[in-house]
C-alpha positions in Angstrom: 0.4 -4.9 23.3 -2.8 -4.2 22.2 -2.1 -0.4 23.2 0.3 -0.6 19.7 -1.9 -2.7 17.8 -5.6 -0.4 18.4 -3.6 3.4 17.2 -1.7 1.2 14.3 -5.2 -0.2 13.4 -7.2 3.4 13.8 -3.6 4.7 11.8 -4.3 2.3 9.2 -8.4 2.8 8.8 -8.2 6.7 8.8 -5.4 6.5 6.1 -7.8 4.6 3.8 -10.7 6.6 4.4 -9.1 9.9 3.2 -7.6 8.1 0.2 -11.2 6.8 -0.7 -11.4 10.6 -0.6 -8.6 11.1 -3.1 -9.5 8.5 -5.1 -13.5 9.2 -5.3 -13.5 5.6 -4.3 -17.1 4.5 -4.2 -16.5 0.9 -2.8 -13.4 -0.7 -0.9 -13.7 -4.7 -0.4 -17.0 -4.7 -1.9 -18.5 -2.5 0.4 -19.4 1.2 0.1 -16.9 4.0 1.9 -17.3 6.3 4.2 -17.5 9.2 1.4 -20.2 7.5 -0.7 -22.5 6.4 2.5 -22.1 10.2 3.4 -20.1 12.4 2.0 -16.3 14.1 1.9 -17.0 16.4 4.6 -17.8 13.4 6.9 -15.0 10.9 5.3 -12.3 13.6 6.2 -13.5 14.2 9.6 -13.7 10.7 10.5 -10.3 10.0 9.3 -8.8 13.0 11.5 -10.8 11.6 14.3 -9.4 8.4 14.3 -5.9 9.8 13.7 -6.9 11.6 17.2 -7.9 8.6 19.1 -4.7 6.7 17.4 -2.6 9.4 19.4 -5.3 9.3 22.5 -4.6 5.5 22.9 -0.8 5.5 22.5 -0.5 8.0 25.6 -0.7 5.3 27.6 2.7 4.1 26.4 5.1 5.4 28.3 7.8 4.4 25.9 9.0 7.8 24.3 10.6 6.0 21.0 7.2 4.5 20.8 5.5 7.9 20.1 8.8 9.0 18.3 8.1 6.1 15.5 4.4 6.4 15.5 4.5 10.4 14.8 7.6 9.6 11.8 5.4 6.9 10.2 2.2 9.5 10.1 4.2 12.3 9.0 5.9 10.2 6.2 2.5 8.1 5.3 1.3 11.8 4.5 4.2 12.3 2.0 3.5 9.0 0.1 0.0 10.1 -0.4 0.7 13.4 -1.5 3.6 11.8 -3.6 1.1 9.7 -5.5 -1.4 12.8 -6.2 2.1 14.7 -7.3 2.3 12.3 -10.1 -0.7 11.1 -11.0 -0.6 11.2 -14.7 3.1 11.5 -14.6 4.6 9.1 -17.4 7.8 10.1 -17.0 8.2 9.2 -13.4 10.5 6.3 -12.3 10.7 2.6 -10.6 12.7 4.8 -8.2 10.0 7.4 -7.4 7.3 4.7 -7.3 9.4 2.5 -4.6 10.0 5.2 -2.7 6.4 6.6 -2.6 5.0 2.7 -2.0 7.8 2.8 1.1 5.9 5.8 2.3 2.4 4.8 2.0 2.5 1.2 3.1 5.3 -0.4 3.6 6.8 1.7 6.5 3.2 0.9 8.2 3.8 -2.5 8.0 7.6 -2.1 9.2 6.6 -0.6 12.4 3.6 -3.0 12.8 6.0 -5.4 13.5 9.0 -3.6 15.1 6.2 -1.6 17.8 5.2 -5.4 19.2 8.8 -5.8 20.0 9.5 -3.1 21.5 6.4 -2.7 23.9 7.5 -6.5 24.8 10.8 -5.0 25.9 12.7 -7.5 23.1 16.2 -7.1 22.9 16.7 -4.2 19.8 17.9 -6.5 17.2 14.8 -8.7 17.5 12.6 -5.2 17.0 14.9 -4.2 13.9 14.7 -7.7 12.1 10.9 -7.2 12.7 10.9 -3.7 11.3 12.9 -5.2 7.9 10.8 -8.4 7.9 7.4 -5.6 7.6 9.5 -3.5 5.3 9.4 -6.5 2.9 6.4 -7.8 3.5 4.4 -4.4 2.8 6.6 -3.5 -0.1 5.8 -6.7 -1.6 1.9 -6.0 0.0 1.9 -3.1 -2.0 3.1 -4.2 -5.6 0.6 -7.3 -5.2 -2.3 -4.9 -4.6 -1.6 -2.9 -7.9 -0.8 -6.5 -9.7 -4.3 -7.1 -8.9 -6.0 -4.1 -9.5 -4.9 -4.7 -13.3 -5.7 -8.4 -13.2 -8.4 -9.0 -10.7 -12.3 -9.2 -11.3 -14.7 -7.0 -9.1 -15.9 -9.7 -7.4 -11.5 -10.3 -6.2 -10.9 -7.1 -5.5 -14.1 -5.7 -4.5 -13.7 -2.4 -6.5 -13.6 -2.3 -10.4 -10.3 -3.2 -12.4 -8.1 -0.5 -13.7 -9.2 1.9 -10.7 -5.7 3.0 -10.3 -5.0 3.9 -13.9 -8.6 5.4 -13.9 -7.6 8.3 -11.4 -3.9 8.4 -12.7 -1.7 6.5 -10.2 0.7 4.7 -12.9 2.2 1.6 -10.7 4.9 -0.4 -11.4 3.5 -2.6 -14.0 2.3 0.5 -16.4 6.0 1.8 -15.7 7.2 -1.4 -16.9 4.4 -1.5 -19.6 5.8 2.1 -20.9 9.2 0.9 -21.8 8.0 -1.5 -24.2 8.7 0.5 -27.8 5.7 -1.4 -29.6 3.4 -0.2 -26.7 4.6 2.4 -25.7 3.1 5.0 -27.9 -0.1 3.3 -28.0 -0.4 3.6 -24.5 0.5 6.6 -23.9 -2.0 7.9 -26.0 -4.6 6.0 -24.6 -3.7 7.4 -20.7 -3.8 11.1 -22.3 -7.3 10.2 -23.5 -8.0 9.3 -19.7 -6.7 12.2 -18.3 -9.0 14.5 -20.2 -11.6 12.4 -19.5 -10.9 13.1 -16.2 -10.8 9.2 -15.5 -14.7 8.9 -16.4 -14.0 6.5 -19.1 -13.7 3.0 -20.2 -9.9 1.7 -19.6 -9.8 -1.5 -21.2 -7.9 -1.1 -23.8 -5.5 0.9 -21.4 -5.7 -2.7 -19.0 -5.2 -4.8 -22.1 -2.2 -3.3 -23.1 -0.8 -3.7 -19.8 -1.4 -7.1 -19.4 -0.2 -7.9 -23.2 3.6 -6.9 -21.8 5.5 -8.1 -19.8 5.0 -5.5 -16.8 3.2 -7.9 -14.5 5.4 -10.2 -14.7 8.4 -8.1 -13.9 6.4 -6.7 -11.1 5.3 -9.6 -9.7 9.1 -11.3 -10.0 10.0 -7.9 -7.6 7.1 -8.5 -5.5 8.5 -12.5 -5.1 12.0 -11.0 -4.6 10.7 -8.9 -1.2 8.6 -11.8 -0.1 12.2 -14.2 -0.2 13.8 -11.1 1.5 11.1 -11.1 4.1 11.2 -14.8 4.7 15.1 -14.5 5.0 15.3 -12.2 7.4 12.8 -14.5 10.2 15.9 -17.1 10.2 18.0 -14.4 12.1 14.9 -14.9 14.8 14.0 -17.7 17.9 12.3 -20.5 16.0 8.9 -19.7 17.8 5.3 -20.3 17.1 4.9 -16.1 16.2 7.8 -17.2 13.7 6.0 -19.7 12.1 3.0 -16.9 12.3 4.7 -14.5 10.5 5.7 -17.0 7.3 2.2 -17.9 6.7 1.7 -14.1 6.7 4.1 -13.5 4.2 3.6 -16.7 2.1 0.1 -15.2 2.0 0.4 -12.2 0.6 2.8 -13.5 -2.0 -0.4 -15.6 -2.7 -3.4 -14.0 -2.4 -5.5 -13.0 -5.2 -8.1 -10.7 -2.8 
């Protein structure tokens, strides 16, 4: 097994060092990135070098679905990202658009995380697709968390400063949900224009307190909840078994955590 787990883990770190790339991050979990320790030249290179060594490992599985999923989840993990650059700054996008590009980026990670184990393990297929929806869930409900926090944690939670989404652009669910409120929805808009000329070198507080004054959090994380119940339905369909009992504590927490 740990031929799946070591290219999903080297999948995983190369994806965030080329999105501290993207996103001119200077610290993730409180510690300096690749890019800011170096530079981009090196950050890109390392993450194409563990994408390598991700595909060098996996040639010792000599399952050919194996590689099949692993090479679909790369290709469409690429999408998501360039989904999110797409519309950065893009007001007018959709909860639709944002699902589908948080699918992309994290959750189908996530999905095959789980469905990979069972298939190496030779599980009977339905075990390895209620795996697949169970990480489904559990990353898309991952993924809304994250931007939940990044409006409402400190830098000391999140290791990175608040608002660093809405600093380089990437409007997530709660600023969608933020935007259809009519008595802040002008307000804010005007205030992410002023961000976008500023090229995201600016104070966003007042963008982050307008956020959190509606009720966009809450909706958000009410959808998050909704995946996480979705997630913990799905392990009844599997054997009561200690990875069972594994996998709840997993889910119950990320519908907790505040890291």
């Amino acid at each position: 097994l740990k031929r799946v787990a070591v290219p999903l883990e080297l999948i995983h770190m190369a994806s965030l060092v080329h999105d501290d790339v993207i996103d001119d991050a200077e610290t993730r979990r409180g510690q300096l990135t690749v890019k800011a320790k170096w530079d981009n030249r090196v950050a890109m290179y390392a993450g194409d070098y563990m994408y390598g060594q991700a595909l060098v490992v996996a040639t010792e599985l000599k399952q050919p679905e194996i590689h099949r999923i692993f090479s679909k989840a790369m290709v469409e993990m690429c999408i998501g990202e360039m989904e999110q650059i797409r519309d950065f700054f893009n007001t007018k996008q959709t909860i639709r658009q944002y699902m589908l590009r948080i699918r992309r980026k994290t959750a189908l990670l996530i999905a095959i995380s789980c469905q990979l184990g069972a298939i190496a393990a030779h599980a009977e297929p339905k075990i390895g697709y209620a795996l697949y929806r169970f990480g489904y869930n559990v990353g898309m409900a991952f993924q809304i968390r994250d931007d939940v926090l990044d409006l409402t944690g400190t830098e000391e939670q999140i290791g990175k400063p608040p608002g660093n989404d809405i600093r380089q652009g990437n409007l997530t669910l709660p600023v969608i949900f933020a935007l259809q409120d009519m008595k802040l929805r002008e307000p804010l808009l005007r205030e992410i224009e002023r961000i976008r000329e500023q090229n995201g070198d600016t104070d966003v507080s007042a963008a982050l307190d307008m956020i959190r004054q509606s009720d966009g959090i809450k909706r958000a994380e009410e959808i998050a909840n909704r995946y996480i119940e979705k997630a913990l339905a799905v392990l009844e369909h599997l054997p009561n078994i200690r990875a069972r009992r594994n996998l709840r504590d997993i889910a119950y927490f990320i519908a907790n955590r505040n890291h």
